[in-house]
C-alpha positions in Angstrom: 10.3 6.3 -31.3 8.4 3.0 -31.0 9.8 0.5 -29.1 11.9 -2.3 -30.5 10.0 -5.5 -31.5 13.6 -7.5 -30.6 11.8 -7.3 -27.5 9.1 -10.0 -27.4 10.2 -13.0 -25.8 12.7 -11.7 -23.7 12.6 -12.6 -20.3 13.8 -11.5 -17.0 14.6 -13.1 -13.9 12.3 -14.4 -11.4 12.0 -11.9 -8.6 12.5 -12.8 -5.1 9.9 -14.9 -3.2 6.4 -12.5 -1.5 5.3 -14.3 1.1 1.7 -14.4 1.4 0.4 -13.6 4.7 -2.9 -14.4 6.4 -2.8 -10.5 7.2 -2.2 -9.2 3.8 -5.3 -11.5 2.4 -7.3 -10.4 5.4 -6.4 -6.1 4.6 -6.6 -6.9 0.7 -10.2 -8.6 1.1 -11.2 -5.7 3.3 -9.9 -3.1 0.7 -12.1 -4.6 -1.9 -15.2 -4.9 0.3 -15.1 -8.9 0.0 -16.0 -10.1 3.3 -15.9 -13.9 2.1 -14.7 -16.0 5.0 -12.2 -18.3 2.9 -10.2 -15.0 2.8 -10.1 -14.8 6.6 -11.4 -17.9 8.2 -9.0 -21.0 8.7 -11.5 -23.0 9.3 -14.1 -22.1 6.3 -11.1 -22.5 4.1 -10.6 -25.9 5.4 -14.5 -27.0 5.3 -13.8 -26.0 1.2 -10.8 -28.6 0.8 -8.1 -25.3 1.5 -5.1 -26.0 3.8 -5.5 -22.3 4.8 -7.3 -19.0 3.8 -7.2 -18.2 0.2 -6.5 -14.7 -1.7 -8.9 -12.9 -3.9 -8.4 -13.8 -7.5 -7.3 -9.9 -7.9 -4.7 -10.6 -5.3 -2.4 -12.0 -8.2 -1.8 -8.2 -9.1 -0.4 -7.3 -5.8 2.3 -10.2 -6.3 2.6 -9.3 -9.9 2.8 -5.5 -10.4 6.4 -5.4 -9.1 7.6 -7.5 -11.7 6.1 -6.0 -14.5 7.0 -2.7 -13.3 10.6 -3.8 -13.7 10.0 -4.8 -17.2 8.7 -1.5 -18.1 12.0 0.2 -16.6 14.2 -1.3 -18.1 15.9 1.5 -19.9 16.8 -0.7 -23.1 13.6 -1.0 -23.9 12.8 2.7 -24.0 9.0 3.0 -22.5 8.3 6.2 -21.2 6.1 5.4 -18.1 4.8 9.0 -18.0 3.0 8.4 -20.9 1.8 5.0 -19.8 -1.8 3.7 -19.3 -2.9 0.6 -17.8 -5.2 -0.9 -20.5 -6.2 -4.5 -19.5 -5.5 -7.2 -17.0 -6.3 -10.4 -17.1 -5.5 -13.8 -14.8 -5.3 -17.3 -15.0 -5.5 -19.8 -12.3 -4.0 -23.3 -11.9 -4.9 -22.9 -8.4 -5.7 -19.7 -5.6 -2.9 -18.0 -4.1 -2.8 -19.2 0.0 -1.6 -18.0 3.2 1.8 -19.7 3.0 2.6 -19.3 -0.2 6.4 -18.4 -0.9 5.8 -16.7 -4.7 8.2 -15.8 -7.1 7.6 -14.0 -10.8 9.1 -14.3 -13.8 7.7 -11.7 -16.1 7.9 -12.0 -20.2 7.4 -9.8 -22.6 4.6 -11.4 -25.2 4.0 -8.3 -27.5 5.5 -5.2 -28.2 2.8 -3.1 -31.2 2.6 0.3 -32.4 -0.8 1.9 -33.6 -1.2 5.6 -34.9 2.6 6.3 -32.7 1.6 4.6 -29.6 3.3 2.0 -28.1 1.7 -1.3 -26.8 3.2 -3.6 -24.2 2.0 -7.1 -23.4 3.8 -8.4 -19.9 2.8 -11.8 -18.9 4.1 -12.6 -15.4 3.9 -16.5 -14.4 3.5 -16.6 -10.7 5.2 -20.0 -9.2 5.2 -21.4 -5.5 8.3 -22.7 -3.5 8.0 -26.1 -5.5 8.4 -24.5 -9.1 5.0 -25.1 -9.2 3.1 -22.9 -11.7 0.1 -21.2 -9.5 -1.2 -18.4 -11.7 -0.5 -16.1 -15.0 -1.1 -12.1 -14.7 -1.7 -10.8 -18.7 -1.1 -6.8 -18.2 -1.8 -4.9 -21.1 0.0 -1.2 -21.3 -0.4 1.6 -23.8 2.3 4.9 -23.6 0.7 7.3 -25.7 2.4 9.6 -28.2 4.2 12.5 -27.6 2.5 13.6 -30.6 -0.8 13.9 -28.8 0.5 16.5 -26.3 1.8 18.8 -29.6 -0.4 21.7 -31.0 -3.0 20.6 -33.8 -0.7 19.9 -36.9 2.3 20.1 -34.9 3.0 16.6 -34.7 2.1 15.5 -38.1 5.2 16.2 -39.5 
């Protein structure tokens, strides 16, 4: 059953603030092979105008998967995550994310399609700092396939 265009627009509540920590930049940077200083050094931060270290731009993810991932449970919307791919994620910056950052997510749903029975799912989580401050947007892009595909040939035409 595809799931219900009523959807689009909702909202949900801002989760509750991720601190971002000197230690998690410093073990995300490592687990992506960036050994840019301004992700672990203070002071080259600081010679670039930063008050501390800054994330990776792919850091926004980490902060912004858990919201989505409540989006995509909600059981009134009626996404099977089994069948769920990740498609496409994108980001947009007002500024980076820093060590010191208190970030909270409120996550929206922006489209809701169906194509040949499966479902697709546009979640666009707006990451803002301790002020209210917008600091970045996460686009993710999810398709759950059809239970049609996993059916015999000519089964699930029908």
């Amino acid at each position: 059953m595809p799931l219900d265009q009523s959807f689009v627009g909702r909202s949900y509540p801002p989760t509750e603030p991720y601190e971002v920590g000197r230690e998690k930049i410093r073990e995300f940077a490592q687990a992506i092979g960036d050994d840019n200083p301004v992700y672990t050094d203070p002071a080259a931060a600081r010679a670039l105008g930063y008050p501390d270290v800054i994330a990776p731009p792919t850091f926004v993810f980490l902060v912004s998967y858990r919201a989505a991932f409540e989006v995509v449970s909600d059981p009134k919307l009626g996404l099977d995550y089994s069948r769920v791919v990740h498609s496409d994620q994108k980001f947009a910056y007002v500024r980076p994310l820093r060590a010191g950052d208190r970030l909270t997510v409120t996550s929206t749903i922006e489209s809701v399609k169906s194509l040949k029975g499966n479902d697709m799912l546009t979640v666009r989580g707006e990451l803002h700092d301790e002020t209210g401050a917008l600091v970045a947007t996460a686009h993710t892009k999810l398709v759950a396939r059809s239970a049609d595909e996993d059916a015999p040939a000519g089964e699930g035409e029908r």
